[in-house]
TIGU-966873 format. One record per atom (N, C-alpha, C): residue number from 1; residue in one letter; atom name; y, x, z. Coordinates in pm, whole numbers, plus 50000, padded with zeros to 5 digits. Atoms other than C-alpha are relative to their C-alpha. Example, Ala and Ser with C-alpha at 12.3 -4.5 7.8 and 13.67 -1.06 7.14 Angstrom:
<nodes>
<node num="1" residu="A" atome="N" north="49881" east="50089" up="50000"/>
<node num="1" residu="A" atome="CA" north="49550" east="51230" up="50780"/>
<node num="1" residu="A" atome="C" north="50120" east="50090" up="50000"/>
<node num="2" residu="S" atome="N" north="49881" east="49918" up="49994"/>
<node num="2" residu="S" atome="CA" north="49894" east="51367" up="50714"/>
<node num="2" residu="S" atome="C" north="50109" east="49923" up="50073"/>
</nodes>
This chain:
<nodes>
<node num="1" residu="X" atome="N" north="49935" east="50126" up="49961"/>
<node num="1" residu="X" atome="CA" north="84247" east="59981" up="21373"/>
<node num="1" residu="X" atome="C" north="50055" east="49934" up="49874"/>
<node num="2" residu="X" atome="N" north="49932" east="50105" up="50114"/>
<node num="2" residu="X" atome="CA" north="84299" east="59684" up="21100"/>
<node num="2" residu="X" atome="C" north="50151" east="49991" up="50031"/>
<node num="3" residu="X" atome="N" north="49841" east="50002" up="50004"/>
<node num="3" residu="X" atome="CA" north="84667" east="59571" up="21011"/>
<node num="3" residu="X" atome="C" north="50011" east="49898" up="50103"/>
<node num="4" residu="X" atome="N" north="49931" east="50119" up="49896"/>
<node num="4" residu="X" atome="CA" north="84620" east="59260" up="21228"/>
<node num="4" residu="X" atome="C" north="49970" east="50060" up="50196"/>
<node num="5" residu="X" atome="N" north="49984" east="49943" up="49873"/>
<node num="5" residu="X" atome="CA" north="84465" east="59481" up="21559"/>
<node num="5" residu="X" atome="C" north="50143" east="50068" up="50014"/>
<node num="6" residu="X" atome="N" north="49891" east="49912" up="49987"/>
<node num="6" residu="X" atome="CA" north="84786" east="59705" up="21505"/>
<node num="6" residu="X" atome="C" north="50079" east="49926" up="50011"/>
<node num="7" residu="X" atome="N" north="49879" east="50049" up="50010"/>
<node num="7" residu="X" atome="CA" north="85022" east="59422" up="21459"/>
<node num="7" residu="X" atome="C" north="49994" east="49943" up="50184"/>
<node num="8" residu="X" atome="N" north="50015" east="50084" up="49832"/>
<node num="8" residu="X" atome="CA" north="84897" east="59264" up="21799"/>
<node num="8" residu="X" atome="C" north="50033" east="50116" up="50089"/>
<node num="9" residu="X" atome="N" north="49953" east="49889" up="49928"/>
<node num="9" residu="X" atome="CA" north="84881" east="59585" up="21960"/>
<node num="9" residu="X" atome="C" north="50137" east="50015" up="50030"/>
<node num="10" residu="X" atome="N" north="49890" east="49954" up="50004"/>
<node num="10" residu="X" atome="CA" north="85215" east="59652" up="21872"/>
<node num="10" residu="X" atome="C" north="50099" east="49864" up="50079"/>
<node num="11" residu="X" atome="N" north="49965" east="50079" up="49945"/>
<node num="11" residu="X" atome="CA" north="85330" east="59325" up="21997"/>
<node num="11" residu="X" atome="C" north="50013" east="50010" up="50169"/>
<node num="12" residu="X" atome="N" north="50039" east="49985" up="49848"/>
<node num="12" residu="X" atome="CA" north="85182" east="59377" up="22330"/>
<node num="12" residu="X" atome="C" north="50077" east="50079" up="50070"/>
<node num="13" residu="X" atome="N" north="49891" east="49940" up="50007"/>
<node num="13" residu="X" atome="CA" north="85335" east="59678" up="22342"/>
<node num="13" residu="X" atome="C" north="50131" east="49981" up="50033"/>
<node num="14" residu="X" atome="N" north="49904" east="50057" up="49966"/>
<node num="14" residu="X" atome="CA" north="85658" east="59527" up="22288"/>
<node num="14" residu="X" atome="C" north="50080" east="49942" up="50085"/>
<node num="15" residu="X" atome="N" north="50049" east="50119" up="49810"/>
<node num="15" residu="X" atome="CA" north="85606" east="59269" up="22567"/>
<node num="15" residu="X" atome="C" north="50010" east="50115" up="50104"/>
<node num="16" residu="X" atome="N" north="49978" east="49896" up="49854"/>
<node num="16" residu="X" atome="CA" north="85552" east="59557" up="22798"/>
<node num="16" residu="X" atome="C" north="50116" east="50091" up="50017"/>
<node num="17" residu="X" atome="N" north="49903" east="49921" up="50020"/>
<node num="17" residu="X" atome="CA" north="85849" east="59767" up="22680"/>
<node num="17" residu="X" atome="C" north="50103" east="49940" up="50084"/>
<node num="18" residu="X" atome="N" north="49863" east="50120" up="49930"/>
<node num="18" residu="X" atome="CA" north="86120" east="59449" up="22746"/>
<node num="18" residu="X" atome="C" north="49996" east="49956" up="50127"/>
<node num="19" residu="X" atome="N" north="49985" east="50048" up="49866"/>
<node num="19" residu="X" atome="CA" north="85966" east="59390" up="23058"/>
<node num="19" residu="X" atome="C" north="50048" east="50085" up="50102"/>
<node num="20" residu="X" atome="N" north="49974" east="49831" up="49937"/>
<node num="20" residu="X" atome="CA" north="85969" east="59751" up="23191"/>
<node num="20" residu="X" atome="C" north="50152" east="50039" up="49989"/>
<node num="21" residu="X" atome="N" north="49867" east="49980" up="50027"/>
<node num="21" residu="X" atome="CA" north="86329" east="59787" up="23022"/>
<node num="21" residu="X" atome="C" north="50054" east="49911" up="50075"/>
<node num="22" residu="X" atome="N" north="49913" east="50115" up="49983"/>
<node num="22" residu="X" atome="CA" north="86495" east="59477" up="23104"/>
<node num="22" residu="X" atome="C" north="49963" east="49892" up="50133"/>
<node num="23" residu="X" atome="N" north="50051" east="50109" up="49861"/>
<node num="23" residu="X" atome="CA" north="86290" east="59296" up="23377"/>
<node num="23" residu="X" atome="C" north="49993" east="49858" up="49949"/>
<node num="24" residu="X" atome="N" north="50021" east="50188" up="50070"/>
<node num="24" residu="X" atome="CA" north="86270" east="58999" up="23091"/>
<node num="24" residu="X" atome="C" north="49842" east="49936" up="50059"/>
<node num="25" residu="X" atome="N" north="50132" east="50096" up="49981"/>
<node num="25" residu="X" atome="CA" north="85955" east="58750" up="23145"/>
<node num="25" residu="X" atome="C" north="49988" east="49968" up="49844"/>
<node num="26" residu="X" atome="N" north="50055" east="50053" up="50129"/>
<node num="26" residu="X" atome="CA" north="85704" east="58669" up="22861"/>
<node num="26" residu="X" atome="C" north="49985" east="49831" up="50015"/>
<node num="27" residu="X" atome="N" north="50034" east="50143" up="49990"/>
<node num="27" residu="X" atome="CA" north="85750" east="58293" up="22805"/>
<node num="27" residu="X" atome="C" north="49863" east="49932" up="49918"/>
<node num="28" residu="X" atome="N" north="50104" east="50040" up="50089"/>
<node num="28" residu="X" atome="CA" north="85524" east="58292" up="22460"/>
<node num="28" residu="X" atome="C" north="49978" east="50097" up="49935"/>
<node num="29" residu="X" atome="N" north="50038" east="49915" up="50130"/>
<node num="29" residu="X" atome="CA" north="85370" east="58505" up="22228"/>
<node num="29" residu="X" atome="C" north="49913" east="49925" up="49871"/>
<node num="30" residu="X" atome="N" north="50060" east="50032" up="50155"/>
<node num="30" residu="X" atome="CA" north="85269" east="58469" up="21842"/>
<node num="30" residu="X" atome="C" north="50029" east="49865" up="50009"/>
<node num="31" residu="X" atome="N" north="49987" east="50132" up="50017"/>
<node num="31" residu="X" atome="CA" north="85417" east="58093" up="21823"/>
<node num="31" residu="X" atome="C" north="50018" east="50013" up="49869"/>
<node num="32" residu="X" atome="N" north="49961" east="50018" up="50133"/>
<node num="32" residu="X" atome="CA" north="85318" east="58005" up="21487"/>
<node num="32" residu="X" atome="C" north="49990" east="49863" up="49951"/>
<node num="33" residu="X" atome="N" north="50021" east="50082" up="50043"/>
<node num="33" residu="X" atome="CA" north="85444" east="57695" up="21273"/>
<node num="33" residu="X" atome="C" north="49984" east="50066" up="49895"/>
<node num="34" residu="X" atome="N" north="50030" east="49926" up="50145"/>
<node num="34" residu="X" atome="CA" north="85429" east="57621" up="20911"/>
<node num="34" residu="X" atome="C" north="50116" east="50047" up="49930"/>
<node num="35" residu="X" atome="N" north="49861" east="49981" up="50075"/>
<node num="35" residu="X" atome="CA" north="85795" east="57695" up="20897"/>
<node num="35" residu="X" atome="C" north="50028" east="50140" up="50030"/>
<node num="36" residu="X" atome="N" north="49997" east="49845" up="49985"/>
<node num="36" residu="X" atome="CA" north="85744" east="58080" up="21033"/>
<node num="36" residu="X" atome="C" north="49929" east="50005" up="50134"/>
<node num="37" residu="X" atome="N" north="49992" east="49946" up="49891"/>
<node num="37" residu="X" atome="CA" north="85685" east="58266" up="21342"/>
<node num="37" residu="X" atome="C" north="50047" east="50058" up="50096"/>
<node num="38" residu="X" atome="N" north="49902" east="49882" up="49893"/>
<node num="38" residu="X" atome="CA" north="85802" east="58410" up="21657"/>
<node num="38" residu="X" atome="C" north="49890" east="50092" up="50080"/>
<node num="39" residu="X" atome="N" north="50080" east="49937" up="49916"/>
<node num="39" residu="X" atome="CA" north="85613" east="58703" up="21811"/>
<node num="39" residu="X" atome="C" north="50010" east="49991" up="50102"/>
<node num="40" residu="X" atome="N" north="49993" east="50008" up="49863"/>
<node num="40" residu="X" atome="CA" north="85762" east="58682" up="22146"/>
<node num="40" residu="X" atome="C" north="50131" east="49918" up="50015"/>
<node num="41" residu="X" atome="N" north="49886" east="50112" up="49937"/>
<node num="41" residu="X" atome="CA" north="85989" east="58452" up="22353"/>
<node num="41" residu="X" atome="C" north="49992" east="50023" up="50124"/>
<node num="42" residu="X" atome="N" north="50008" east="49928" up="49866"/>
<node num="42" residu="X" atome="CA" north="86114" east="58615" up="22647"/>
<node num="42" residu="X" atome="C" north="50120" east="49917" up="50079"/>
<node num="43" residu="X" atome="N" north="49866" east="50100" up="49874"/>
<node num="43" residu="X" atome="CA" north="86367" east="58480" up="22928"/>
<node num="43" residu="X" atome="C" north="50049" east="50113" up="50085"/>
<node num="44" residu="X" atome="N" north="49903" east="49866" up="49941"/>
<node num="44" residu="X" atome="CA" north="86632" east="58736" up="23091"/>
<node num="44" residu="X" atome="C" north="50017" east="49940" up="50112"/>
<node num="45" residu="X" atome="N" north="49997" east="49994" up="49814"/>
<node num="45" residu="X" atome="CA" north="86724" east="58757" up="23457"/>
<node num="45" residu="X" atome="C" north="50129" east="49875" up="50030"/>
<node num="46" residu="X" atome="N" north="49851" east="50124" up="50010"/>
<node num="46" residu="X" atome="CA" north="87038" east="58489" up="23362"/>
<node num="46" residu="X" atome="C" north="49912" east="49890" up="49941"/>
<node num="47" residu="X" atome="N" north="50096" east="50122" up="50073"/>
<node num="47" residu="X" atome="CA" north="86740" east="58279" up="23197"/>
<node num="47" residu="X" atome="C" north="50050" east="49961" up="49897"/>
<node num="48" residu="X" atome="N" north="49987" east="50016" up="50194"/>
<node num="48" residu="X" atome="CA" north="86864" east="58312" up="22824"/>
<node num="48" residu="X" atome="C" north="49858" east="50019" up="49962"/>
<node num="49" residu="X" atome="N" north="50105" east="49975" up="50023"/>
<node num="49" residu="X" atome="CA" north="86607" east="58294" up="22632"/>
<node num="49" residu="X" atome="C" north="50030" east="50135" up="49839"/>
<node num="50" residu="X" atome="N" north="49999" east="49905" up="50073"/>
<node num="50" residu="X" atome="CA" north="86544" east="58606" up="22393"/>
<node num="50" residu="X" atome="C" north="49886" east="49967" up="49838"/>
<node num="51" residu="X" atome="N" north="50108" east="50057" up="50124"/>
<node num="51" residu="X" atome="CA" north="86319" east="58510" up="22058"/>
<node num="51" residu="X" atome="C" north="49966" east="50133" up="49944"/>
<node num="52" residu="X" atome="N" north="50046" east="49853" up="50015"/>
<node num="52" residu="X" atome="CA" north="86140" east="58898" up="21931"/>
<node num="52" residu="X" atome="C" north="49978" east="49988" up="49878"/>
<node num="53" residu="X" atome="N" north="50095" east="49988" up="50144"/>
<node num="53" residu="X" atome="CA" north="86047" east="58996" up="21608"/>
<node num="53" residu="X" atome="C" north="49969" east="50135" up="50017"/>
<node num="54" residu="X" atome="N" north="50034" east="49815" up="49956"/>
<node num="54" residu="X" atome="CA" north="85836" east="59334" up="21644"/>
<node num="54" residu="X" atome="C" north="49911" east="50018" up="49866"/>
<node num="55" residu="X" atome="N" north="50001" east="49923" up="50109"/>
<node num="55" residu="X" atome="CA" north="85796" east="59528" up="21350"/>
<node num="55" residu="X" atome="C" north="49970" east="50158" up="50044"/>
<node num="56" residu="X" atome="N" north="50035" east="49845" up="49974"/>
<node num="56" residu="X" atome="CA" north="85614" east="59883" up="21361"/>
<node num="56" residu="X" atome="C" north="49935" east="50030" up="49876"/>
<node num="57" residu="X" atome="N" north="50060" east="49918" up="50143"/>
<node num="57" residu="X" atome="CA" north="85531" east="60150" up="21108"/>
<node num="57" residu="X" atome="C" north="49897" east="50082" up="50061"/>
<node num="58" residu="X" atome="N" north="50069" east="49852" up="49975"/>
<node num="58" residu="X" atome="CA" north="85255" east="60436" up="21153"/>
<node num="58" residu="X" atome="C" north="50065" east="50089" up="49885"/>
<node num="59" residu="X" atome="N" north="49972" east="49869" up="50090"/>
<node num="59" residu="X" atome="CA" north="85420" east="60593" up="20839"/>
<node num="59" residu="X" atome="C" north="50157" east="49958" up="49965"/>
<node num="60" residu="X" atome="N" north="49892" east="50039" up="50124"/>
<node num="60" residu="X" atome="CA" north="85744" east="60591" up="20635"/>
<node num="60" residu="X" atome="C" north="49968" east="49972" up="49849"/>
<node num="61" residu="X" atome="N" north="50046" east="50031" up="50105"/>
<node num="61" residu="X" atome="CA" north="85521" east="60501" up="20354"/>
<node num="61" residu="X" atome="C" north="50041" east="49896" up="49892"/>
<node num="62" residu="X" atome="N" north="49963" east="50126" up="50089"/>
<node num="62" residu="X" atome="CA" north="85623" east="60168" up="20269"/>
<node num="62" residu="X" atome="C" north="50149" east="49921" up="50053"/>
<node num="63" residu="X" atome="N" north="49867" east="50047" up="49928"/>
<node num="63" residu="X" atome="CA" north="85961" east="60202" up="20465"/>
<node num="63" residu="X" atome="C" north="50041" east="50013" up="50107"/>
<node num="64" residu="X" atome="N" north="49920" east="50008" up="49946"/>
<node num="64" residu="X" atome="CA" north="86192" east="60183" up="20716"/>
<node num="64" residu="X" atome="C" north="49928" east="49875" up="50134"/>
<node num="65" residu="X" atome="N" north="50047" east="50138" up="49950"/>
<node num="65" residu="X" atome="CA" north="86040" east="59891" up="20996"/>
<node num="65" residu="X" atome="C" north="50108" east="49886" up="49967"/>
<node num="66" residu="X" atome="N" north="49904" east="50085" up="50023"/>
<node num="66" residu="X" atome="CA" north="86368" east="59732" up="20996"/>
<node num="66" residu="X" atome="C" north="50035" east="49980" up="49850"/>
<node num="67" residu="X" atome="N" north="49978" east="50041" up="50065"/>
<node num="67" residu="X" atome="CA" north="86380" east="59747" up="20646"/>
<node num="67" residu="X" atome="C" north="49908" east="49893" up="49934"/>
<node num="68" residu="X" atome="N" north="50138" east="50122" up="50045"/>
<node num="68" residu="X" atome="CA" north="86083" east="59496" up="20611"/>
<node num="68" residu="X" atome="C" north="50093" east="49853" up="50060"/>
<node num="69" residu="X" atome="N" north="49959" east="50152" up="50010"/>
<node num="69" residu="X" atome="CA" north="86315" east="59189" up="20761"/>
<node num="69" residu="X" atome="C" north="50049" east="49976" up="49936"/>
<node num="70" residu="X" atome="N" north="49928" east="50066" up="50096"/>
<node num="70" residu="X" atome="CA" north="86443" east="59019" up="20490"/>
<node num="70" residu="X" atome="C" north="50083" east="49881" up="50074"/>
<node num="71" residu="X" atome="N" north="49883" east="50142" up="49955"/>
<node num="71" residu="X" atome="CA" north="86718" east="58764" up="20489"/>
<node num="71" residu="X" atome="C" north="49910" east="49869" up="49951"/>
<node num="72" residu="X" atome="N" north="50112" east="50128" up="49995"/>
<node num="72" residu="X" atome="CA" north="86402" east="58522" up="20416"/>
<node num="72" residu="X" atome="C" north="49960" east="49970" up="50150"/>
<node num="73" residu="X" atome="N" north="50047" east="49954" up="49900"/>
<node num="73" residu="X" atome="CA" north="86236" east="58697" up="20700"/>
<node num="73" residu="X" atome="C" north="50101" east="49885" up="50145"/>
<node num="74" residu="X" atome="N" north="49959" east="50040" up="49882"/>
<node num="74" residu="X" atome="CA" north="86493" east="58590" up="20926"/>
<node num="74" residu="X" atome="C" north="49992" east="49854" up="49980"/>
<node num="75" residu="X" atome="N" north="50027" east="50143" up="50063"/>
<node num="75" residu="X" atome="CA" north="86511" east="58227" up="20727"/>
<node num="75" residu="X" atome="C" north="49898" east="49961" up="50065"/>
<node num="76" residu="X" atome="N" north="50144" east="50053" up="49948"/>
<node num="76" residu="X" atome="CA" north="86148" east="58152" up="20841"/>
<node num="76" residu="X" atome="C" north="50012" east="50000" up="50180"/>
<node num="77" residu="X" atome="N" north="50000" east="49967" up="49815"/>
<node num="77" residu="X" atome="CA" north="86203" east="58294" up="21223"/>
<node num="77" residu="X" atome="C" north="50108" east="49906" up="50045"/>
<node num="78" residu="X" atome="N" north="49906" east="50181" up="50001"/>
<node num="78" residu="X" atome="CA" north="86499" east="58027" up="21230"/>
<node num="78" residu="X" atome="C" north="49946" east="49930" up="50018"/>
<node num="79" residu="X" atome="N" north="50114" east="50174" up="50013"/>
<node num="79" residu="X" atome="CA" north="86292" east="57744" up="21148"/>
<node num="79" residu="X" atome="C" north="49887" east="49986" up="50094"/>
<node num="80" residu="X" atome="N" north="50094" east="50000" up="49902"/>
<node num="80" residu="X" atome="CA" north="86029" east="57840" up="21385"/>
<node num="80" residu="X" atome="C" north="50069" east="49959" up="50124"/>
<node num="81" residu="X" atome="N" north="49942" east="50005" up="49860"/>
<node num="81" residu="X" atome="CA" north="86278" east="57862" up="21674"/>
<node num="81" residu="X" atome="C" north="50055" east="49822" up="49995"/>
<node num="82" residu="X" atome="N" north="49985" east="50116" up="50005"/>
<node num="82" residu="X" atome="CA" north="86408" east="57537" up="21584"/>
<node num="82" residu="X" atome="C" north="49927" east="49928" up="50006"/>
<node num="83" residu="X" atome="N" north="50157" east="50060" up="50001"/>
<node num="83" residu="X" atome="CA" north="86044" east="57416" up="21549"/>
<node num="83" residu="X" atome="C" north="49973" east="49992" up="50162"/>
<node num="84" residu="X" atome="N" north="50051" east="49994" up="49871"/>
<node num="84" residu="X" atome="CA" north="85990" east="57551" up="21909"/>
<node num="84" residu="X" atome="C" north="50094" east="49946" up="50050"/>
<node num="85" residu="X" atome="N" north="49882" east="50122" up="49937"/>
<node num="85" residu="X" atome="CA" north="86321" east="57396" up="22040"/>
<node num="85" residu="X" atome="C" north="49960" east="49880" up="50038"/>
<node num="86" residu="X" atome="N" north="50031" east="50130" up="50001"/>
<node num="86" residu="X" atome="CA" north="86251" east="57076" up="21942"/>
<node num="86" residu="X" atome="C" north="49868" east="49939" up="50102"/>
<node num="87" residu="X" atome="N" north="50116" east="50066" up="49916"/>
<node num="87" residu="X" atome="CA" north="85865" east="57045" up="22063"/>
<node num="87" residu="X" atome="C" north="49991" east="50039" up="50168"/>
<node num="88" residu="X" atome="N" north="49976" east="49916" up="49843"/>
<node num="88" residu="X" atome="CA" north="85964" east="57254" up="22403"/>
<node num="88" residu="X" atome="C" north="50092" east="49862" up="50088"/>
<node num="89" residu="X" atome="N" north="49890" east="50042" up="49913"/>
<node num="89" residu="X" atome="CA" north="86263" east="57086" up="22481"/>
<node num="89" residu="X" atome="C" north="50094" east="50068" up="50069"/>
<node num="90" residu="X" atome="N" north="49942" east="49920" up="49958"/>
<node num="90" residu="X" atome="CA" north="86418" east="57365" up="22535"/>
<node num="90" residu="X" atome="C" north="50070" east="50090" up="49918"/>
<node num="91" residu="X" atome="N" north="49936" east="49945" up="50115"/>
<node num="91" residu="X" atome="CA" north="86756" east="57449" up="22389"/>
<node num="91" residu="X" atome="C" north="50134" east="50074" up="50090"/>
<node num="92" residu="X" atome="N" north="49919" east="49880" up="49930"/>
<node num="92" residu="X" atome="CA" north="86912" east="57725" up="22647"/>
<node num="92" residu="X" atome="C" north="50039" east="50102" up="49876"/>
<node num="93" residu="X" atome="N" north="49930" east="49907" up="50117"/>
<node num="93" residu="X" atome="CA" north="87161" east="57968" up="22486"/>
<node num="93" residu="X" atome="C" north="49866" east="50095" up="49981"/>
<node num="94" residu="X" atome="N" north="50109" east="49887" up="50032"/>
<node num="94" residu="X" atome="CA" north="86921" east="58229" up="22318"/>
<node num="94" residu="X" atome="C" north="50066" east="50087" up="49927"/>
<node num="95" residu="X" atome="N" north="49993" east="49871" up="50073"/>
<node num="95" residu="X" atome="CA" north="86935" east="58547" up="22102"/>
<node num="95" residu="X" atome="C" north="49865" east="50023" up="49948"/>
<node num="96" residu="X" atome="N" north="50186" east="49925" up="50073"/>
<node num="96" residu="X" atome="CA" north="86687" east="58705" up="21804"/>
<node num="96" residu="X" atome="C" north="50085" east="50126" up="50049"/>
<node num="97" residu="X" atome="N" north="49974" east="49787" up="49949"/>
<node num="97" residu="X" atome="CA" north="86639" east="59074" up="21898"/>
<node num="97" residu="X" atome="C" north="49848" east="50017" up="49886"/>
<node num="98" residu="X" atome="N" north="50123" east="49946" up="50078"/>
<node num="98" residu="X" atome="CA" north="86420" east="59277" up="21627"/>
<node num="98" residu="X" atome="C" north="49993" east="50109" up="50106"/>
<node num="99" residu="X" atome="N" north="50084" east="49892" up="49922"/>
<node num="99" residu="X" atome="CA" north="86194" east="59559" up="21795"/>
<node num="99" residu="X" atome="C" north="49959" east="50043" up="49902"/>
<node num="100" residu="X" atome="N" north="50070" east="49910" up="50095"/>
<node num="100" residu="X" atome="CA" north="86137" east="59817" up="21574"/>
<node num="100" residu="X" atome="C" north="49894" east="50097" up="50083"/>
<node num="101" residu="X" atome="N" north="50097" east="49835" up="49937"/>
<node num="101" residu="X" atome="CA" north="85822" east="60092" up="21687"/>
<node num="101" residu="X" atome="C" north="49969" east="50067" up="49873"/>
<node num="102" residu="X" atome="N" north="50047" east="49914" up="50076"/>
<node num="102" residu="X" atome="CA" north="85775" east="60370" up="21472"/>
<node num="102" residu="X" atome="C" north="49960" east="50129" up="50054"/>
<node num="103" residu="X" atome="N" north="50106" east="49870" up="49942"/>
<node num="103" residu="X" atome="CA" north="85528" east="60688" up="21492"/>
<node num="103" residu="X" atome="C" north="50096" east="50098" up="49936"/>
<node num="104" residu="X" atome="N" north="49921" east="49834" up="50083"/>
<node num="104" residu="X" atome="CA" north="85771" east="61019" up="21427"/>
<node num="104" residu="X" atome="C" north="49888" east="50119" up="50056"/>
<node num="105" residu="X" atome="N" north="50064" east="49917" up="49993"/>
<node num="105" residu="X" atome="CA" north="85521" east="61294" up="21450"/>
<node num="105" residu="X" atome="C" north="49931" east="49981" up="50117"/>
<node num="106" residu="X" atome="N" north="50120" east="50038" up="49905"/>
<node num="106" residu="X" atome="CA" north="85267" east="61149" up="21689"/>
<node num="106" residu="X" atome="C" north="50093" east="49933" up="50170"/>
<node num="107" residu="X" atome="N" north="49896" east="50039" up="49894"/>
<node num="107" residu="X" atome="CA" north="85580" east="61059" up="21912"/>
<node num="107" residu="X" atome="C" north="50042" east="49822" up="49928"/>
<node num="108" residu="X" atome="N" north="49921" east="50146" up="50066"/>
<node num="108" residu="X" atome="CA" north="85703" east="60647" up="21930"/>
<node num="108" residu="X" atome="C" north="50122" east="50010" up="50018"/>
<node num="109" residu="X" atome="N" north="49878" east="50040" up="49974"/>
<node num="109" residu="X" atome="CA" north="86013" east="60555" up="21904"/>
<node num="109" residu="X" atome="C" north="50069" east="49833" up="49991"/>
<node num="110" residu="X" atome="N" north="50006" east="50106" up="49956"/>
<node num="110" residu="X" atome="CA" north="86122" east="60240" up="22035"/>
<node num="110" residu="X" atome="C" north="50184" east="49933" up="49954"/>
<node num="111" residu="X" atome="N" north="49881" east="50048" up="50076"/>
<node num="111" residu="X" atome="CA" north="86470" east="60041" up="21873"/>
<node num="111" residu="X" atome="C" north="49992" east="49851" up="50018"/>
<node num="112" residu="X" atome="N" north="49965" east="50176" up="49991"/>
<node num="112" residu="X" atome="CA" north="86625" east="59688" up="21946"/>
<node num="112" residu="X" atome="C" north="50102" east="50010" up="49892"/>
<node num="113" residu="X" atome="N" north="49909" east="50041" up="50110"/>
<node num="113" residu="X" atome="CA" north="86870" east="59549" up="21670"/>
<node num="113" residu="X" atome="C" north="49983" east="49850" up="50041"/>
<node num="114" residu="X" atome="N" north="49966" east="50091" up="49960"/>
<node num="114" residu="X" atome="CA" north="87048" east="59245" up="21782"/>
<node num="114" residu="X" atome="C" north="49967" east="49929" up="49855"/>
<node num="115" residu="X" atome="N" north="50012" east="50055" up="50155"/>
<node num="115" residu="X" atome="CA" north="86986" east="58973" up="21430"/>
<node num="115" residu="X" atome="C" north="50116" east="49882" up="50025"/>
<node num="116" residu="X" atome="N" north="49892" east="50127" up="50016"/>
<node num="116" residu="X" atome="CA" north="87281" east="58719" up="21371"/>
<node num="116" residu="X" atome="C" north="49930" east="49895" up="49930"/>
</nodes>
C-alpha cells in the first residue's frame, strides 16, 4: 500500500471510528483549498461541527503521529476551515480534533487530541 492508499485508508478509518465512538455524521471528507486541508468534517449529536486531522504511523520511524502537526500544520488547517466557512455558509460553533492511529506491535491504537 502507497503513502497516499494508506493516508486514505487511514482516513476512512477514522470516519468509521468517530462514528462508531461518538454517533458523529460525516459532513465532508479531504476538503482541499490552496490555503490547506481538512480530512474530515463531522457534525455531533448537538450539531457542532468537528473539523479532523488524521495522522497515522505504521512505524516510530520518522516519529510520534502527533508529532508531525506543526504549528504551520495547524496554520494551513485554519485557513482551510475559514475557506470552507465562507463558501458553505456555514459558521456553527466548531472544534479541530487531531486523530492519531498508530501500529504498536501489529495492534492500533486509536488517540483524539483536542487542537486550540
Amino acid at each position: 500500500m502507497d503513502h497516499a492508499d494508506f493516508g486514505l485508508a487511514s482516513e476512512n478509518q477514522a470516519a468509521d471510528y468517530l462514528v462508531q465512538t461518538h454517533g458523529w455524521r460525516v459532513l465532508a471528507r479531504r476538503v482541499r483549498f490552496r490555503e490547506g486541508e481538512i480530512d474530515l468534517i463531522m457534525e455531533t449529536d448537538e450539531r457542532r461541527l468537528v473539523f479532523v486531522e488524521v495522522k497515522a504511523r505504521k512505524s516510530f520511524t520518522f516519529g510520534a503521529a502527533v508529532e508531525s502537526v506543526t504549528p504551520e500544520k495547524v496554520r494551513r488547517i485554519r485557513r482551510a476551515i475559514g475557506k470552507w466557512r465562507s463558501q458553505s455558509g456555514d459558521f456553527r460553533e466548531g472544534e479541530l480534533l487531531l486523530v492519531t492511529m498508530e501500529w504498536h506491535g501489529g495492534k492500533l491504537t486509536v488517540e483524539e487530541v483536542g487542537m486550540e
